[in-house]
PDB file of N, CA, C, O and CB in Angstrom:
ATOM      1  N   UNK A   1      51.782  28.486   9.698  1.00  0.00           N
ATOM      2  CA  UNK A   1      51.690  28.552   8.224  1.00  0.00           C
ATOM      3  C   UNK A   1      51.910  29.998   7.763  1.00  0.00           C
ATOM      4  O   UNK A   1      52.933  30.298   7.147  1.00  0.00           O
ATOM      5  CB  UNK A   1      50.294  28.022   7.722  1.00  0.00           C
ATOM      6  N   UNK A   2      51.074  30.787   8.020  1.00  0.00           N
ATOM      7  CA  UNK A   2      51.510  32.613   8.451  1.00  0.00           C
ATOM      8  C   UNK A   2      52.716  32.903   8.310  1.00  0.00           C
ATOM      9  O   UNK A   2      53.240  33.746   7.582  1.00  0.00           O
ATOM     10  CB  UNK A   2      51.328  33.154   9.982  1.00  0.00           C
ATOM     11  N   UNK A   3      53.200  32.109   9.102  1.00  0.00           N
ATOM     12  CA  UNK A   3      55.379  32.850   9.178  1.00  0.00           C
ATOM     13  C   UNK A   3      56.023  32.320   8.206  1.00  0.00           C
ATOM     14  O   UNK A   3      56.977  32.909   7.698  1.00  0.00           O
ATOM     15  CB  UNK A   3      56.665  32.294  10.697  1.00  0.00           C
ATOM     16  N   UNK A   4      55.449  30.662   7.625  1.00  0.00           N
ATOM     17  CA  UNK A   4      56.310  30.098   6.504  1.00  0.00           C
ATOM     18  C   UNK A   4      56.341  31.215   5.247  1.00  0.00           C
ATOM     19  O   UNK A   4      57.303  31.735   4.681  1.00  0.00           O
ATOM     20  CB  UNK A   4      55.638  28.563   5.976  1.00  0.00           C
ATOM     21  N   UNK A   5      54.797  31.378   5.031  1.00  0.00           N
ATOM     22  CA  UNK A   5      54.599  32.534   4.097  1.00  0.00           C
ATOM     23  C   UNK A   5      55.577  33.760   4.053  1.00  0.00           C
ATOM     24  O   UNK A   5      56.439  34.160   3.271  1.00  0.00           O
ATOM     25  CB  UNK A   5      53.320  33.065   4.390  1.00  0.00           C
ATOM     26  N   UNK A   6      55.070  34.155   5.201  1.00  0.00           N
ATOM     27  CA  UNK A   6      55.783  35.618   4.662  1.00  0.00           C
ATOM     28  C   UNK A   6      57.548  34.963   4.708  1.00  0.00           C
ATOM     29  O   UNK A   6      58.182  35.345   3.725  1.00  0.00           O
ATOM     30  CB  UNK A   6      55.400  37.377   6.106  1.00  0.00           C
ATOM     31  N   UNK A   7      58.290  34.147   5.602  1.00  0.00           N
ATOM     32  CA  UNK A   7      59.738  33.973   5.213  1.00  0.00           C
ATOM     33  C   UNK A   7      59.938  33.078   4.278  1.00  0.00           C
ATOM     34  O   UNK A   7      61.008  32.476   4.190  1.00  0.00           O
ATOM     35  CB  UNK A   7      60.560  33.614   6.233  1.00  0.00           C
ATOM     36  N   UNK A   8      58.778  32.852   3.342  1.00  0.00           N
ATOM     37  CA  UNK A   8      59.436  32.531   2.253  1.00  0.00           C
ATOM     38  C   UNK A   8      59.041  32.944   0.903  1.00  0.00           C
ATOM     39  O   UNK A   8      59.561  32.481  -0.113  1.00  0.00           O
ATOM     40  CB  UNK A   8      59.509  31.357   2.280  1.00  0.00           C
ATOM     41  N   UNK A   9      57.802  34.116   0.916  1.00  0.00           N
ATOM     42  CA  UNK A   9      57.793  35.343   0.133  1.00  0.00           C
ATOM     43  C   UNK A   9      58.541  36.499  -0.101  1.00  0.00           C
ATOM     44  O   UNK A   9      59.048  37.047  -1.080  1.00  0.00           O
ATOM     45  CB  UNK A   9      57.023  35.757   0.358  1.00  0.00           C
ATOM     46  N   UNK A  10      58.408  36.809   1.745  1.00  0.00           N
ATOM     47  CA  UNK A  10      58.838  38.043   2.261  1.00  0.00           C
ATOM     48  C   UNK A  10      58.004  39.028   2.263  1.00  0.00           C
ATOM     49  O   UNK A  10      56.918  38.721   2.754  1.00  0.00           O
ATOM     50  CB  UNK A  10      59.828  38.462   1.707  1.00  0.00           C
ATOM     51  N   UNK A  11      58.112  40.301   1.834  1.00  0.00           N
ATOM     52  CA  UNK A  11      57.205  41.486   1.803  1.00  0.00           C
ATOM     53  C   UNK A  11      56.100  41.358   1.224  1.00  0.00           C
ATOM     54  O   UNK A  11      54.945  41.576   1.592  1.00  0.00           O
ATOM     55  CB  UNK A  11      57.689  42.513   1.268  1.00  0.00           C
ATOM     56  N   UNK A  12      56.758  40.804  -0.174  1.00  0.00           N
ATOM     57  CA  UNK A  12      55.607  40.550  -0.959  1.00  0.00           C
ATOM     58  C   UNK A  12      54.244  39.785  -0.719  1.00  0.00           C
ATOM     59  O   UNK A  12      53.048  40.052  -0.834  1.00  0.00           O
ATOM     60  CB  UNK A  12      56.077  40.036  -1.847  1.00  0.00           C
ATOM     61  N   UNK A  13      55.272  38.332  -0.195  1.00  0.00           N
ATOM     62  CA  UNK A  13      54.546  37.187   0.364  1.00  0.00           C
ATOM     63  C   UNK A  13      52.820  37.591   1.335  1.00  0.00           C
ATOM     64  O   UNK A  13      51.630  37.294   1.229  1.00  0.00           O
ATOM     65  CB  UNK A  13      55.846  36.471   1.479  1.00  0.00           C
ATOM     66  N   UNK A  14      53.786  38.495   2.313  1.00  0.00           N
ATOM     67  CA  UNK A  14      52.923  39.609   3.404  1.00  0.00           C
ATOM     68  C   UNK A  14      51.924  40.122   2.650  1.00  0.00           C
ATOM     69  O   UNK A  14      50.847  39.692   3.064  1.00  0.00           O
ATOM     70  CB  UNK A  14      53.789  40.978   4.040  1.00  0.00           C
ATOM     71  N   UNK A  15      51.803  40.845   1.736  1.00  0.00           N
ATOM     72  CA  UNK A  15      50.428  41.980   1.275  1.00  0.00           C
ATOM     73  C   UNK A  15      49.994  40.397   0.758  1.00  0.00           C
ATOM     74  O   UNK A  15      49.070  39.960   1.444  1.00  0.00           O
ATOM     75  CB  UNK A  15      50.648  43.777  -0.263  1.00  0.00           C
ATOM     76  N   UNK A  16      50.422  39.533  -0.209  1.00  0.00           N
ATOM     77  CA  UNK A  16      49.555  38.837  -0.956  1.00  0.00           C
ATOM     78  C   UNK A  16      48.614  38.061   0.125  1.00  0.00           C
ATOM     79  O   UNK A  16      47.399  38.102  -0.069  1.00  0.00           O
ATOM     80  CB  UNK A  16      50.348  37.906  -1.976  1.00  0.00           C
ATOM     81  N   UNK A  17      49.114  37.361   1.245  1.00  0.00           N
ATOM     82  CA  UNK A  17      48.559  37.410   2.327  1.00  0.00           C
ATOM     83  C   UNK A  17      47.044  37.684   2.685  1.00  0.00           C
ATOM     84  O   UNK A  17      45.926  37.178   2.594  1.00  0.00           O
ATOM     85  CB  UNK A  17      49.226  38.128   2.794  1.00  0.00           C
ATOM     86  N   UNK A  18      47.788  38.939   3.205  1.00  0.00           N
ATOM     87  CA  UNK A  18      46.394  39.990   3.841  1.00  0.00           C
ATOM     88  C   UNK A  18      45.457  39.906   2.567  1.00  0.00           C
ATOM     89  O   UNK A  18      44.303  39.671   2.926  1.00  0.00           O
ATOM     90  CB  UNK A  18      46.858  42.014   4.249  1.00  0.00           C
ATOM     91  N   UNK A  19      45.566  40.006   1.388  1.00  0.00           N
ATOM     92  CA  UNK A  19      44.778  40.188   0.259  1.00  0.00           C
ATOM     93  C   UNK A  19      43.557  39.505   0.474  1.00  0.00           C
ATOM     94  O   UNK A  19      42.382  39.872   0.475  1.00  0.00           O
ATOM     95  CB  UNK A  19      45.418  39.759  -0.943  1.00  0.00           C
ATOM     96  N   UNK A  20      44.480  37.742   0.770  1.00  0.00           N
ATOM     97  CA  UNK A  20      43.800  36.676   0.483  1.00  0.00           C
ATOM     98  C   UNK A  20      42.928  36.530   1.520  1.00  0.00           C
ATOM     99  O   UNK A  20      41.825  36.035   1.290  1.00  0.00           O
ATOM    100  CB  UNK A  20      44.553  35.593   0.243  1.00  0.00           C
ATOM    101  N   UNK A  21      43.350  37.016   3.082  1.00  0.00           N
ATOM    102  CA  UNK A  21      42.663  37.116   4.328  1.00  0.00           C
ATOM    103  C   UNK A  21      41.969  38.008   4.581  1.00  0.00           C
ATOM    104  O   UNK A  21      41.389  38.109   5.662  1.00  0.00           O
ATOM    105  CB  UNK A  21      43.280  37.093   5.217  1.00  0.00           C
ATOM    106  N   UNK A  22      41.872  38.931   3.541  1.00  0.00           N
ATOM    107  CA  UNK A  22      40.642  40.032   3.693  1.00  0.00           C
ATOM    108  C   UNK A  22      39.755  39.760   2.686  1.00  0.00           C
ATOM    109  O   UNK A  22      38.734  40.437   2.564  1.00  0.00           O
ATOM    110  CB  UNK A  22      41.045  41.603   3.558  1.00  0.00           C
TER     111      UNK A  22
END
């Protein structure tokens, strides 16, 4: 689910991410 995110955010996808996981 991790990789769908970021390749289908991208960079962005990535920080919003971590945001949500920290």
């Amino acid at each position: 689910m991790v990789k769908v995110g970021i390749n289908g955010f991208g960079r962005i996808g990535r920080l919003a991410f971590n945001r949500l996981q920290n």
